[in-house]
N, C-alpha and C positions, 0 to 999 in steps of 0.2 A: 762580458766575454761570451762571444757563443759557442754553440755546441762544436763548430771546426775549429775553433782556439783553445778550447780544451785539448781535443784531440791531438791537435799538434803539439800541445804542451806535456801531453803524456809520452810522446815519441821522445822530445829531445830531455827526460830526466834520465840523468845520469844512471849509468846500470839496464838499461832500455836497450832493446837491440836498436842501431842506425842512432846512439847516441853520440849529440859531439861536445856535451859540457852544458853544465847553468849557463855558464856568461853568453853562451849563442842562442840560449833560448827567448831573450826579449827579442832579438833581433828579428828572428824566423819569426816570432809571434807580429813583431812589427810591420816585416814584408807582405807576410801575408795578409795583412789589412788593407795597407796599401795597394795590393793588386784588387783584393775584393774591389773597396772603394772605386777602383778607377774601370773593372767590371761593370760595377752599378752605376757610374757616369755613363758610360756609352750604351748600358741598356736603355736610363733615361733619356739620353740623346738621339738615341732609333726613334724611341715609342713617343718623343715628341713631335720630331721627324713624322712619322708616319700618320700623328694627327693632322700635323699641319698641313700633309701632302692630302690625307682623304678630307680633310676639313674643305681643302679646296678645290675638291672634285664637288662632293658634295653642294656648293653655292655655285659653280658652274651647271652643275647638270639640272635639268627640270622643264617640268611644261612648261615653263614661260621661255626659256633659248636665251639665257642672257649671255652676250659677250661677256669679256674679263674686266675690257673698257667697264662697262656697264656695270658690273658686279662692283668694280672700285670706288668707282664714284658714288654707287648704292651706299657703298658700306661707311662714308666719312658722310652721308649725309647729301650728298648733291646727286642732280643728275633726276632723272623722271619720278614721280610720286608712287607711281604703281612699281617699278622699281625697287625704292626703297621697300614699300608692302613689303614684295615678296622677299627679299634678305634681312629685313628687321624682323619680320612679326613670322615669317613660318620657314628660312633657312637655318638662319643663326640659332633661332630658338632649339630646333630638331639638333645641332650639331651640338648645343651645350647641356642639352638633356642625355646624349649620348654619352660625353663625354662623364657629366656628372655622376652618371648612374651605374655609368661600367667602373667608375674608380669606389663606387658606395658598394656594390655588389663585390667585386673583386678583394676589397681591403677589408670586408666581412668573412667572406671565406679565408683569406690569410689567417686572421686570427683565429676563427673556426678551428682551423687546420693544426695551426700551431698548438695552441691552447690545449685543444682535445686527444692529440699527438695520433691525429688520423687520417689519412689523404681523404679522405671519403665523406670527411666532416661538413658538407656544405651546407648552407640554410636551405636548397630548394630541394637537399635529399631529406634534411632534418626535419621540413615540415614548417618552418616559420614559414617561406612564401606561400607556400600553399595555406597555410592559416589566413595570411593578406590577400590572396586569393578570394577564399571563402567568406571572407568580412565583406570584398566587392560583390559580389557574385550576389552575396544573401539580400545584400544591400539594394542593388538594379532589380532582382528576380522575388528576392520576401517582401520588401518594404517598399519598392517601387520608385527609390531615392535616384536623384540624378547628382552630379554637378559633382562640387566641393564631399560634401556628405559622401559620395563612394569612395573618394580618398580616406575620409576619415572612418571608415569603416575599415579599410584594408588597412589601414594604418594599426587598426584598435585588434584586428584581427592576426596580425601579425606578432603583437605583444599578446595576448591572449595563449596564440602557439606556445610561444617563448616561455610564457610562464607553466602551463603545462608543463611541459617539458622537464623544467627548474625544477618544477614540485614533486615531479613522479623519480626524479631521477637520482634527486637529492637523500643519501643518508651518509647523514655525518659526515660531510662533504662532499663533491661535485667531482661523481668518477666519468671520465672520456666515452668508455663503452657504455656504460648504462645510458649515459645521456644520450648517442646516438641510436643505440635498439629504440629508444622510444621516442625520438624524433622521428623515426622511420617510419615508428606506429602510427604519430599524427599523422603524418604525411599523408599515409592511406586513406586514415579517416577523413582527414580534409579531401583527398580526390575522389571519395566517394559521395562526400556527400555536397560536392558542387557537382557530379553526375546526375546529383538525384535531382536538385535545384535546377538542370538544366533539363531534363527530359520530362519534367512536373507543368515546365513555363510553357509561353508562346514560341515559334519558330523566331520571328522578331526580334521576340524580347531576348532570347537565348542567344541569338546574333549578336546583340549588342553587349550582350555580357563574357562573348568568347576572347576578345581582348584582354581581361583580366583572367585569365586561363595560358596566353601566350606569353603577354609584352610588349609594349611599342612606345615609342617618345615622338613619336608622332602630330599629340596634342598636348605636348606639356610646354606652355610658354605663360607671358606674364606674370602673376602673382606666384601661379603654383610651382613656375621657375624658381625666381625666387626666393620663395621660404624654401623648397626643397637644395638649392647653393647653400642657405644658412644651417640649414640642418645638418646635411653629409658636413660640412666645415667646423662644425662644434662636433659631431661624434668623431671627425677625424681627427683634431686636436687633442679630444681625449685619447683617443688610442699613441697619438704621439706622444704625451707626456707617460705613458705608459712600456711606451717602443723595447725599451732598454729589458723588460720583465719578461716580453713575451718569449724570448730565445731561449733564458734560463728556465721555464715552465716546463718547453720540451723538452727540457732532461729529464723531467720527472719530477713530482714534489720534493725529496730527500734533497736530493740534490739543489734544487732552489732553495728550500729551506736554509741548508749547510751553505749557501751564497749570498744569504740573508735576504730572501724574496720570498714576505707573506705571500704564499701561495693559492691559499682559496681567496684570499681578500682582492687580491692582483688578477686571479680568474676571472671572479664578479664581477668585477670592474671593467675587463676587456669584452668580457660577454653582453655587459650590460651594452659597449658602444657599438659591436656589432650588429648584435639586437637593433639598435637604434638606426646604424645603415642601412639594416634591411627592408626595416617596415619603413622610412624613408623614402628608398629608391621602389621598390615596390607598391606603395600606394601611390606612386605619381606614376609607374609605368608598368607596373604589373609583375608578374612573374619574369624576369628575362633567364631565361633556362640557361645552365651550366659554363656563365662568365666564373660564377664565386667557386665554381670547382675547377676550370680550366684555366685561370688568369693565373691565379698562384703558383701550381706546378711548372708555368709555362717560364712564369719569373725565377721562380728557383733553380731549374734550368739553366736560366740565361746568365745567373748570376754567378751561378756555383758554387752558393751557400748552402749547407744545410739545416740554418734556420728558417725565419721567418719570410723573409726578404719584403717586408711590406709596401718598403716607397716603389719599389719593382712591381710588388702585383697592383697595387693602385694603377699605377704607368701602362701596363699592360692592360690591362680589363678595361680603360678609359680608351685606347687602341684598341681594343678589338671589338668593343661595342659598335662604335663609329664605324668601324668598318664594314663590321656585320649588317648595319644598318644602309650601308650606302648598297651593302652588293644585295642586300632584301629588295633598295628599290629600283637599281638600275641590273643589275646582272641578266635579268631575264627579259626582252623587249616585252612589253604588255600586262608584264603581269608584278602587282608587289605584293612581298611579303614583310608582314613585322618581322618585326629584331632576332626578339624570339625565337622566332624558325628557324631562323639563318645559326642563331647560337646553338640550338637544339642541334641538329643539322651537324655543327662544327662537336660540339661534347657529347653526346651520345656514343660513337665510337671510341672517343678518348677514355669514356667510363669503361667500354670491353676492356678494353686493351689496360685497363687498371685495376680492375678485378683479375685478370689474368695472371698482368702481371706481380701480383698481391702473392695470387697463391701459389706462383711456379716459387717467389721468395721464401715466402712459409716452408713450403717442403723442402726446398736445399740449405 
């Protein structure tokens, strides 16, 4: 039951102002599920809608000018060689890297959010990304490593974050705010000190390592495809068999507890697969700045839940990366931009406009 089904179930107990009897309260409690549900069908039905519609802007547009004809025939295999190239091995790829990464980012910060019971709670303010960051960064600019090995730096650097965090934050259980004050504090630390790593290096070198500083899906196909599908699809599995604990969390431990929901056992455990999203999508494409903070709110929004809403922010953040990503390369004639930007770009202002609105609530 989440937190609006409580809610409304405290309205219709008898003795309540705008009560109308027990026997009406399964009913109301019943309704209202069914509208949610069929809210959250037509969210996912936009936001799939809207991949498929920029998915296939996306495989239309590009230096090569392929017809539609062409692009079809590409895509089932027939039709010219070079062709195929360019929609097997560098359209499809960029479009499923997008998509993968905005729903790994996205369905991190939901649980973030919920979990921590804080709009504000996202990995690239907490510091995990920038931890995957600085695992890249150290990686190109200390050690001089290319290829695979900078993933698996940013990868290693991202849990590295995480565990910090864990450890400094942790007494006698796992509190929301402490854990964010000192995510906040990595965070710092880590943009400092890939500052320091980048103005130490070559111009060059510093070049090639500002990518892991932005974002981009860009060059993620192949292998690194791939195992990055299998990963985000095993930490999303965990978090779905988990679905049902996150809503109850946000009421606060007492209340979870009294619902019979080990509470810090059930934390670790969503923290742990968020965790796991992150350094995921971020070692294959780097920081993509404020999807995992903007996808969620945008889904709970749309849903008009005041839980979790996760299959929503997944839907959305996998939306809005892709699209982020198409208007990065085509929006402006001559010139592209990563993912990144375009996100940064898009969440920046939504964070004013959330600190604002944070503290106009606080004082009323």
């Amino acid at each position: 039951m989440t937190r609006t089904d409580l809610q409304s179930a405290g309205r219709g107990v008898p003795g309540t102002s705008g009560s109308t009897g027990a026997p009406a309260l399964p009913a109301r409690i019943g309704a209202q599920r069914v509208a949610r549900r069929r809210r959250l069908a037509l969210v996912a039905a936009g936001c799939v809608a809207i991949i498929l519609v920029v998915g296939t802007i996306a495989l239309l547009l590009g230096a090569a000018g392929l017809s539609p004809d062409r692009v079809l025939l590409a895509l089932v295999g027939l039709g010219d060689e070079g062709d195929r190239f360019v929609i097997h091995r560098l359209r499809v790829p960029r479009i499923l890297a997008a998509i993968v990464c905005g729903l790994a980012f996205a369905l991190a910060g939901a649980v973030f959010q919920s979990v921590l019971r804080n709009p504000l709670a996202s990995p690239d303010i907490l510091g995990i990304s920038g931890g995957a960051s600085l695992g890249a960064v150290w990686a190109l600019l200390g050690l001089g490593l290319t290829g695979a090995a900078v993933s698996g730096f940013a990868f290693a650097g991202a849990i590295a974050a995480a565990v910090c965090i864990w450890a400094l934050a942790w007494r006698q259980g796992l509190h929301g705010i402490r854990f964010v004050l000192i995510g906040v504090g990595i965070s710092y630390v880590a943009a400092s000190l890939i500052s320091w790593l980048l103005a130490r290096s070559d111009v060059r070198a510093a070049q090639s390592a500002l990518v892991w500083t932005v974002g981009s899906v860009a060059d993620i196909r192949g292998d690194a495809l791939a195992w990055l599908a299998v990963g985000v699809a095993a930490a999303t599995v965990l978090v779905a068999l988990n679905a049902r604990s996150v809503g109850v969390l946000a009421l606060g431990d007492d209340h979870a507890r009294g619902l019979g929901v080990r509470a810090d056992r059930t934390r670790v455990i969503l923290l742990l697969a968020a965790v796991a999203l992150i350094a995921l999508a971020t070692a294959a494409a780097g920081p993509i700045a404020f999807v995992a903070l903007v996808a969620p709110a945008i889904a709970r929004g749309l849903v008009g839940d005041g839980g979790a809403a996760l299959t929503a922010s997944a839907l959305v953040g996998a939306a809005l990366t892709l699209t982020a990503d198409v208007i990065g390369q085509y929006a402006l004639p001559g010139v592209t931009a990563p993912v990144g930007i375009v996100t940064g770009v898009i969440g920046a202002p939504y964070l004013l406009w959330l600190l604002a609105t944070t503290e106009r609530r606080r004082r009323a």
